[in-house]
C-alpha positions as CSV (number, residue, x, y, z in Angstrom):
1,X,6.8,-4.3,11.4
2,X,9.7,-6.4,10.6
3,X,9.6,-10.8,10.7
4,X,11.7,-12.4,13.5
5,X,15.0,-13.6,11.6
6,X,15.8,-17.2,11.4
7,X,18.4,-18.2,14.1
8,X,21.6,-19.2,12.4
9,X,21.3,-23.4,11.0
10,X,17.9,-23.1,13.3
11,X,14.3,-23.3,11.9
12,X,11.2,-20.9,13.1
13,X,8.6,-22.0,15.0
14,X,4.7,-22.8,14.0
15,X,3.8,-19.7,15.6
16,X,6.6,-17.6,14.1
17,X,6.0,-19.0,10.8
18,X,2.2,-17.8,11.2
19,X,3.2,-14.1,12.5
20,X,5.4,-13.6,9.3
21,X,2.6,-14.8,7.0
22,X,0.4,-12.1,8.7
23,X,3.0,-9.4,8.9
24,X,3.4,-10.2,4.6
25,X,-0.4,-10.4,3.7
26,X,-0.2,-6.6,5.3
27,X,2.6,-5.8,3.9
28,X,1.2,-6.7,0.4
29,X,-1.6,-5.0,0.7
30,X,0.0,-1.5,1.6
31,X,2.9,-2.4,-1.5
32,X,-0.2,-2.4,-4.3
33,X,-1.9,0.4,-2.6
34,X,1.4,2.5,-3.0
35,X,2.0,1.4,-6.9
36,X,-1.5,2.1,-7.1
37,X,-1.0,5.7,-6.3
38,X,1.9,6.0,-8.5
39,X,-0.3,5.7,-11.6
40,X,-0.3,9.3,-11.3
41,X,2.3,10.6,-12.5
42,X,3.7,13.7,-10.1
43,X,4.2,11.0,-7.6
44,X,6.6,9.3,-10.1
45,X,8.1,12.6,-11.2
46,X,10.6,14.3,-8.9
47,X,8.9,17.5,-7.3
48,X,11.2,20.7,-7.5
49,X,9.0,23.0,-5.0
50,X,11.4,23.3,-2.0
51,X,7.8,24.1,-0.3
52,X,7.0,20.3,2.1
53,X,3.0,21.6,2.6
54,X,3.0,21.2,-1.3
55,X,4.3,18.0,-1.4
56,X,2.2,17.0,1.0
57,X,-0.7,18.0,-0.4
58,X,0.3,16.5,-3.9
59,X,0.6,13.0,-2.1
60,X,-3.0,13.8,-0.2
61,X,-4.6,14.4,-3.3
62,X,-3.6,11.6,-5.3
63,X,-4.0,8.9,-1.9
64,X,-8.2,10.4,-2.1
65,X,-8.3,10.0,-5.8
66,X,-7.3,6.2,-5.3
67,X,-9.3,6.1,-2.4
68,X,-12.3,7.7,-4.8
69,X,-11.2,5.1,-7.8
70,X,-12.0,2.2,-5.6
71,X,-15.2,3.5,-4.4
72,X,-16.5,3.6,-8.0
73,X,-15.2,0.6,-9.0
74,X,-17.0,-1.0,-5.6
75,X,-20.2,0.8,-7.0
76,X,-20.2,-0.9,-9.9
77,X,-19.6,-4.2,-9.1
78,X,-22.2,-4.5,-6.0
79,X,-24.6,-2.8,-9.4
80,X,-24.1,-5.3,-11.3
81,X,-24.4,-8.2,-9.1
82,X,-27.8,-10.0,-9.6
């Protein structure tokens, strides 16, 4: 999703304004959740294997180990909430 561009020397309206502070609250959500992923490092690296299924599968594996990562760290705060 892209925001609507300012008209030239115009302003945006309320409404406008309001859809581009939704479309960036997503948009910074999926931005962490990607350098979040890159903590491991064969996403950083470049992948040689000329084989896509592989790369694939690298990608999948590391987006579930985040995924897992914040399901423990969930656990253990709702654990240690009184």
């Amino acid at each position: 999703m892209q925001p609507k561009k300012r008209p030239p020397k115009g302003t945006l309206t309320a409404e406008e304004k309001a859809e581009h502070r939704r479309i960036s609250s997503i948009r910074v959500r999926i931005e962490h959740s990607i350098g979040s992923v890159k903590r491991y490092r064969i996403i950083r690296d470049v992948i040689r294997s000329r084989c896509s299924e592989f790369r694939d599968k690298v990608i999948e594996t590391c987006c579930g180990l985040h995924n897992f990562r914040l399901i423990q760290k969930k656990r253990i705060n709702d654990q240690n909430k009184p």
